[in-house]
MARRODREN-913616 format. One line per 10 residues: number of its first residue (from 1); their letters; for each residue x, y, z of C-alpha. Coordinates in pm, whole numbers, plus 50000, padded with zeros to 5 digits. Layout:
REM residues N
NUM	a	X/Y/Z; ... $
This chain:
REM residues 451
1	xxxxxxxxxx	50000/50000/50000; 50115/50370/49880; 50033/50639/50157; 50142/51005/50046; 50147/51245/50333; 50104/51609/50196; 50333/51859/50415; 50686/51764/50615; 50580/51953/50921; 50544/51785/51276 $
11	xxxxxxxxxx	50152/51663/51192; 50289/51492/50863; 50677/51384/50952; 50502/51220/51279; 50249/51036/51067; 50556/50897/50850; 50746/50774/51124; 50473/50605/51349; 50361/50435/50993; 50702/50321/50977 $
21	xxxxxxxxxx	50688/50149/51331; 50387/49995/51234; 50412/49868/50904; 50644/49818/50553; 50388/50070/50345; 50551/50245/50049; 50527/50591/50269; 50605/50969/50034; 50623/51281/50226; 50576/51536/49991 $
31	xxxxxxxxxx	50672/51911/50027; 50691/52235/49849; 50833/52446/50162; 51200/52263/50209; 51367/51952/50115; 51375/51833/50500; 51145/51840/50749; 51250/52140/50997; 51143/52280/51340; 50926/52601/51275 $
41	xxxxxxxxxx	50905/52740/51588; 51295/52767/51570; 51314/52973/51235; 51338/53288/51417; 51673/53220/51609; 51821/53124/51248; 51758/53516/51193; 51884/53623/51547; 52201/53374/51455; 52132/53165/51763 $
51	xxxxxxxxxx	52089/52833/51535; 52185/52733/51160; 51919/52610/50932; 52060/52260/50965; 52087/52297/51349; 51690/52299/51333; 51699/52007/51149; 51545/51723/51376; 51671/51445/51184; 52013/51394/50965 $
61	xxxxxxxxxx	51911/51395/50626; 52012/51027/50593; 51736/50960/50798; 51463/50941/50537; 51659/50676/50348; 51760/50456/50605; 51362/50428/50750; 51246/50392/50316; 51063/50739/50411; 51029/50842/50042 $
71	xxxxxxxxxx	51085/51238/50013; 50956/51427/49753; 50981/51826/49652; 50681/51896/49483; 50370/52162/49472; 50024/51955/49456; 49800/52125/49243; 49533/51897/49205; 49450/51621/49401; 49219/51328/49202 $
81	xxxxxxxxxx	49028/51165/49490; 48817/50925/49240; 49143/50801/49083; 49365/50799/49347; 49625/51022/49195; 49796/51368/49286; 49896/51597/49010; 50241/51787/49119; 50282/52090/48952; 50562/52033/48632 $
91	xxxxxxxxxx	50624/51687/48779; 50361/51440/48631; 50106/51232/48902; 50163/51022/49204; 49919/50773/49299; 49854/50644/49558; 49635/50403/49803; 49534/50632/50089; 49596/51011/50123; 49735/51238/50500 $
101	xxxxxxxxxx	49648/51558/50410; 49891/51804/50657; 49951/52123/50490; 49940/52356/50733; 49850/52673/50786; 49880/53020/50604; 49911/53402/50758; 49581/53593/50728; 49498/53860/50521; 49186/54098/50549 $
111	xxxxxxxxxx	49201/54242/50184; 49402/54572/50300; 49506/54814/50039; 49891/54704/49917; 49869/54355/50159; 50039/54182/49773; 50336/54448/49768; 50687/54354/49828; 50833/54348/50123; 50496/54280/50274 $
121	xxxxxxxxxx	50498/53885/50417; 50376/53709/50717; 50638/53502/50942; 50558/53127/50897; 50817/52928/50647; 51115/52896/50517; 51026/53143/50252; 50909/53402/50517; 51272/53374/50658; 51448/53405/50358 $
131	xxxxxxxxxx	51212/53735/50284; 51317/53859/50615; 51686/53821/50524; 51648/53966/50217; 51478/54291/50294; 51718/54315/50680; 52020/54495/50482; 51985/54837/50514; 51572/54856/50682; 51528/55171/50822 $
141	xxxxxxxxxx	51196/55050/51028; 50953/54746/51046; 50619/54751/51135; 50441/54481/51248; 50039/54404/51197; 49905/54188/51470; 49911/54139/51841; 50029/53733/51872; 50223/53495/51877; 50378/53514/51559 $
151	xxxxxxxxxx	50431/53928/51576; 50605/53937/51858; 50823/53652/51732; 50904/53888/51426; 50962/54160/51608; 51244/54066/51894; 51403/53935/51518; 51440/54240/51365; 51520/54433/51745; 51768/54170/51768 $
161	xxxxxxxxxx	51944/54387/51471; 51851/54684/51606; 51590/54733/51331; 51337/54959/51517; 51000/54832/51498; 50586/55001/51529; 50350/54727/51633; 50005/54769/51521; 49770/54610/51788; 49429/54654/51731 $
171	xxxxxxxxxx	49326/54553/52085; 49280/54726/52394; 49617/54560/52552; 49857/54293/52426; 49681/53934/52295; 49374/54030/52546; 49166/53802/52387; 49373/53502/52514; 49564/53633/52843; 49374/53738/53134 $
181	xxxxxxxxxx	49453/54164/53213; 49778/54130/53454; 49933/53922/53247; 49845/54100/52942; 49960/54436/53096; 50280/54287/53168; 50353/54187/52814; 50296/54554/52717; 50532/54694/52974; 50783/54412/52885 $
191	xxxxxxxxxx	50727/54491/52487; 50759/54897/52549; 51067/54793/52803; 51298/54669/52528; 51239/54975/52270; 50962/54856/52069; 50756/55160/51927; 50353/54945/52093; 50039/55116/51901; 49740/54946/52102 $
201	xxxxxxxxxx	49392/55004/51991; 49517/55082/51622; 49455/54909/51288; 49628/54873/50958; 49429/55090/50688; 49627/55057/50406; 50031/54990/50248; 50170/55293/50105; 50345/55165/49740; 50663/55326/49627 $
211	xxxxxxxxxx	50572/55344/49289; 50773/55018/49222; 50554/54760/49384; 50734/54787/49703; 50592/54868/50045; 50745/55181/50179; 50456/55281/50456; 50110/55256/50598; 49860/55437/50712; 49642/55360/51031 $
221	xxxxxxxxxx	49310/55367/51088; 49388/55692/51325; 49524/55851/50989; 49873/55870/51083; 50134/55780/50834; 50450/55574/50927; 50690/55519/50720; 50872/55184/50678; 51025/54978/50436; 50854/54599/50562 $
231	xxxxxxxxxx	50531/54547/50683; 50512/54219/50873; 50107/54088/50856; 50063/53828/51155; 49716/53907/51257; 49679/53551/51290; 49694/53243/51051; 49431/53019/50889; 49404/52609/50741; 49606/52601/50430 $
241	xxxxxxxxxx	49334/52467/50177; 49275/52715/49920; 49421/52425/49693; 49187/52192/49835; 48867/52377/49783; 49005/52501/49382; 49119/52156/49300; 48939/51867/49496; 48566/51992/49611; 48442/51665/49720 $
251	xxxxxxxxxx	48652/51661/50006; 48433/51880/50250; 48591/52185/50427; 48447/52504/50606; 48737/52697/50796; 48949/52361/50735; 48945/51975/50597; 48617/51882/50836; 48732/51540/50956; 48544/51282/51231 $
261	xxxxxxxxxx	48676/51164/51505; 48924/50935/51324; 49041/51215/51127; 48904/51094/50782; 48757/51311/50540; 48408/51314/50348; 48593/51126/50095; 48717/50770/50233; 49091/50686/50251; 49154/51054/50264 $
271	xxxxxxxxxx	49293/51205/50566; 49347/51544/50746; 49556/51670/51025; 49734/51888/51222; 49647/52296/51191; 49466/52272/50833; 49210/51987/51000; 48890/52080/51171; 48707/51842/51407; 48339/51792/51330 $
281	xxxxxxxxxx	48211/51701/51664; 48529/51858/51905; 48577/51756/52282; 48369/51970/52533; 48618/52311/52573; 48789/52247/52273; 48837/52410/51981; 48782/52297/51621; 49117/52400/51518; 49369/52420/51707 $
291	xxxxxxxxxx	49697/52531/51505; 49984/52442/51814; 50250/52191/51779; 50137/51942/51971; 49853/51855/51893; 49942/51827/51546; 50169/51555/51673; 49873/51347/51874; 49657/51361/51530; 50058/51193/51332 $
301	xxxxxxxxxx	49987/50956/51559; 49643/50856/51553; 49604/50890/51198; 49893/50612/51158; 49775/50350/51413; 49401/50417/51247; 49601/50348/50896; 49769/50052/50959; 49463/49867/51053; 49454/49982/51431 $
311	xxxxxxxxxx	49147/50257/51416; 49240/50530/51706; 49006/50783/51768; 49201/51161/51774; 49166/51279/52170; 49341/51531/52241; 49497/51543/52610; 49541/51824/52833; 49558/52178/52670; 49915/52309/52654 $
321	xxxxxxxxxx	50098/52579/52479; 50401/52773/52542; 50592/53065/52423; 50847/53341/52490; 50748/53729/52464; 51108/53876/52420; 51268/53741/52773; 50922/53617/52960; 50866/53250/52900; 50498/53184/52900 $
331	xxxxxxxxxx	50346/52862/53026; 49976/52767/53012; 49801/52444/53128; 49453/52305/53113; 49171/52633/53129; 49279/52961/53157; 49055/53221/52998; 49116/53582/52948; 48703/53623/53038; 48610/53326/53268 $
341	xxxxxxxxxx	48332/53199/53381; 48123/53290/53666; 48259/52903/53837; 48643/53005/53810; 48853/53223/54000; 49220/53237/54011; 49493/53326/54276; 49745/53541/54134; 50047/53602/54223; 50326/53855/54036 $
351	xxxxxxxxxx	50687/53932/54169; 50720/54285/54210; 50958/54329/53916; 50711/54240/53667; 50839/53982/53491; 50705/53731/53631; 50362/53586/53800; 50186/53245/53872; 49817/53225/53849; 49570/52946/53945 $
361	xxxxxxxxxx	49249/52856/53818; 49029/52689/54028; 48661/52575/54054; 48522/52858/54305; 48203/52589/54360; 48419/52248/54412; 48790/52409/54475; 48902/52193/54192; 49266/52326/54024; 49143/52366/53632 $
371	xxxxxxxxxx	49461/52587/53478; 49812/52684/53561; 49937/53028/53415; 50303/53086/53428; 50535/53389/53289; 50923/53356/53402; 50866/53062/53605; 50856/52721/53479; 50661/52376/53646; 50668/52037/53556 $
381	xxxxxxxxxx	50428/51933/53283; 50405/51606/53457; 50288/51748/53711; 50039/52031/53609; 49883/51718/53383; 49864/51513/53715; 49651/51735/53915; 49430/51840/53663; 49335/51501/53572; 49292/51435/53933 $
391	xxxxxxxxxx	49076/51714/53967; 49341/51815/54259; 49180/52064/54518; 49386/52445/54532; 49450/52359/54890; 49635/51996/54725; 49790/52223/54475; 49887/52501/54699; 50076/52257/54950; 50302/52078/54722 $
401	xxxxxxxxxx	50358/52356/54461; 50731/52288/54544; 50686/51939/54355; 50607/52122/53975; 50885/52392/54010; 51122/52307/53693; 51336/52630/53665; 51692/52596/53738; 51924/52497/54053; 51972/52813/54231 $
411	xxxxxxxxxx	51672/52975/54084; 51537/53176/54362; 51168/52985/54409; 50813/53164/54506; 50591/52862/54582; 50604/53008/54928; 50509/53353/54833; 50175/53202/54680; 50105/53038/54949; 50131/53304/55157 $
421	xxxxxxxxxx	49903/53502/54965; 49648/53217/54943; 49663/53227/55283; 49641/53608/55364; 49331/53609/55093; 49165/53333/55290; 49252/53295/55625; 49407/52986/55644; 49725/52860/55773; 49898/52668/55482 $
431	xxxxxxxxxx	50250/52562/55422; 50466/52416/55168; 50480/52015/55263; 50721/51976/55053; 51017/52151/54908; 51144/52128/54550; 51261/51796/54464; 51348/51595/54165; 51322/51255/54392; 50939/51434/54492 $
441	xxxxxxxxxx	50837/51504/54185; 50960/51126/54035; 50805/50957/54335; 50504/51161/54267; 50431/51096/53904; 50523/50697/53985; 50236/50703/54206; 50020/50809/53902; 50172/50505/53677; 50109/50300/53961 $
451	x	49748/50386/54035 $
């Protein structure tokens, strides 16, 4: 049996491999992005000359070979569901016996005036990074459309050259629709902290042209003119499937591929996964999509045991994500909403140099621990994953906060701080039972095998 796997990013590399453990199948991987499979999120320290390209290589490129992982560069521009065949764009057709369907995601873009200039890109493959590089060499300013993830990424890149930098945020504060206010207000003290020009609560109106198809302003929806010489849009991304819906229309989409629980398609023997799949019927408190590297791996690996003969429903486990805004590591586990509902409260704790804060969520009704929030300090995922399956109580949580600590030896540690302040907002008497501990925590997380 053929299986081509469309995109070499985590969703499709880790259905390739897991196929591999489980069967001999004539496996392609088929890209149009790279010749190797690469890590993503590490792109931006190629620009900041932290990494090399082939440092953020997972695998050696002999790899491929030696596990008869079939590599192929190649755009798909049609894809023939009722014969089985791909069309590659100048290459001929591939057949093949069942179709993975991982290609990704794509930056938004809300039909602004210029958004198809030069020097106008979003931050999200190879190409992006090579666009960067190219337009770096003599940039006057950036300026950067969108308050997430992905902008702030770009933007410590270029202030790592000194490239000065407007960010266009068209919120109130800093990614407010996904961090709860303190921790949102920190970000914009942190982002204004290092040099970074913050606009909040103003919108891109239109990219100035320079008369040569090149981006050389914009104007905001406040009617101020900036100039600029790249505009970076990363007001968010969206499923990768324009090719889909132009080229195969029996395969059902709306915002993505929609896919059941198994990940299949509306056409049998065709698959979707990772951040350009969208679950018909998703999990109570989950999200249809849900473009984050993990979870793109889960559905690699369901998708190949359901393959091989094995069928493995997708379920995605705890929600986790994690990122870095400039020098504040960000850590988020299980439910942690910027507006809650009227069932959770949090205690919230923030050093007093504002860089760094713990908050948890907890059932105000049944005291059960539902979310972690972390910036600059790090716990154990082990452990966050623990309690909230338990359905720990805070007081549980509170008490042996010393057990998830994972920041460095000699790290100065604040477990007691929170607890004091649970304990000065409630009245009780708490304590630490135990302190950090790599022996804990293992002992700990054995009892959970064990159980």
């Amino acid at each position: 049996m053929h299986i081509a796997i469309i995109g070499n990013g985590i969703s499709g590399v880790t259905a390739a491999r897991f196929i591999r453990k489980l069967s001999d199948h004539q496996i392609t991987l088929i890209s149009s992005e790279t010749d190797h499979f690469f890590s993503r999120t590490a792109l931006m320290y190629v620009y900041m000359g932290h990494m090399r390209y082939e440092d953020i290589k997972p695998y050696e490129d002999w790899f491929w070979k030696k596990n008869r992982i079939d590599l192929k560069r190649a755009y798909v521009s049609k894809i023939d569901t009722a014969n089985k065949k791909l069309e590659l764009q100048g290459q001929g057709e591939l057949p093949y016996d069942k179709l993975i369907i991982a290609s990704g995601s794509t930056p938004n873009k809300f039909g602004w005036p210029g958004q198809d200039l030069k020097r106008v890109q979003g931050m999200y493959s190879y190409q992006d990074l090579e666009g960067m590089e190219a337009a770096s060499e003599g940039l006057k300013r950036a300026v950067i459309v969108g308050g997430g993830l992905i902008g702030i990424e770009m933007a410590e890149m270029f202030h790592s050259r000194h490239i000065p930098v407007t960010f266009l945020v068209r919120e109130d504060s800093y990614w407010d629709g996904v961090l709860p206010g303190e921790e949102s207000a920190m970000i914009n003290r942190h982002i204004v902290e290092n040099g970074l020009d913050l606009r909040l609560k103003t919108e891109l109106k239109e990219i100035i042209d320079d008369g040569t198809g090149t981006a050389s302003g914009v104007i905001t929806n406040k009617g101020e003119k900036i100039d600029c010489q790249f505009v970076g849009l990363t007001a968010g991304v969206r499923p990768n499937i324009g090719f889909i819906k132009e080229s195969a229309p029996s395969i059902e989409t709306q915002k993505g591929i929609l896919v059941d629980d198994y990940l299949e398609t509306s056409e049998k023997e065709v698959y979707a996964i990772g951040d350009c799949a969208q679950i018909r019927t998703p999990l109570e408190g989950r999200r249809p999509i849900e473009a984050v590297w993990y979870t793109g791996k889960m559905m690699g690996e369901s998708v190949a045991y359901t393959i091989c003969g094995k069928p493995t429903p997708y379920v995605p486990r705890l929600w986790f994500n994690s990122a870095k805004f400039i020098d504040i590591e960000y850590q988020v586990y299980g439910t942690v909403l910027a507006n809650p509902p009227e069932n959770h409260t949090s205690l919230y704790w923030e050093h007093e140099d504002g860089r760094k804060s713990i908050r948890l969520v907890y059932d105000k009704h049944t005291s059960e621990i539902v979310g972690f929030n972390l910036m600059g300090v790090r716990y154990r995922h082990e452990v966050c994953e623990k309690w909230l399956e338990e359905k720990a109580s805070i007081e549980t949580v509170i008490q042996n906060l010393g057990l998830a600590n994972f920041d460095p030896e000699f790290y100065k540690e604040y477990e007691a701080d929170v607890v004091a302040l649970y304990n000065k907002q409630t009245g009780k008497n708490l304590s630490l039972k135990k302190k950090r501990s790599l022996t804990d925590a293992l002992r700990f997380l054995r009892e959970k095998v064990s159980a």
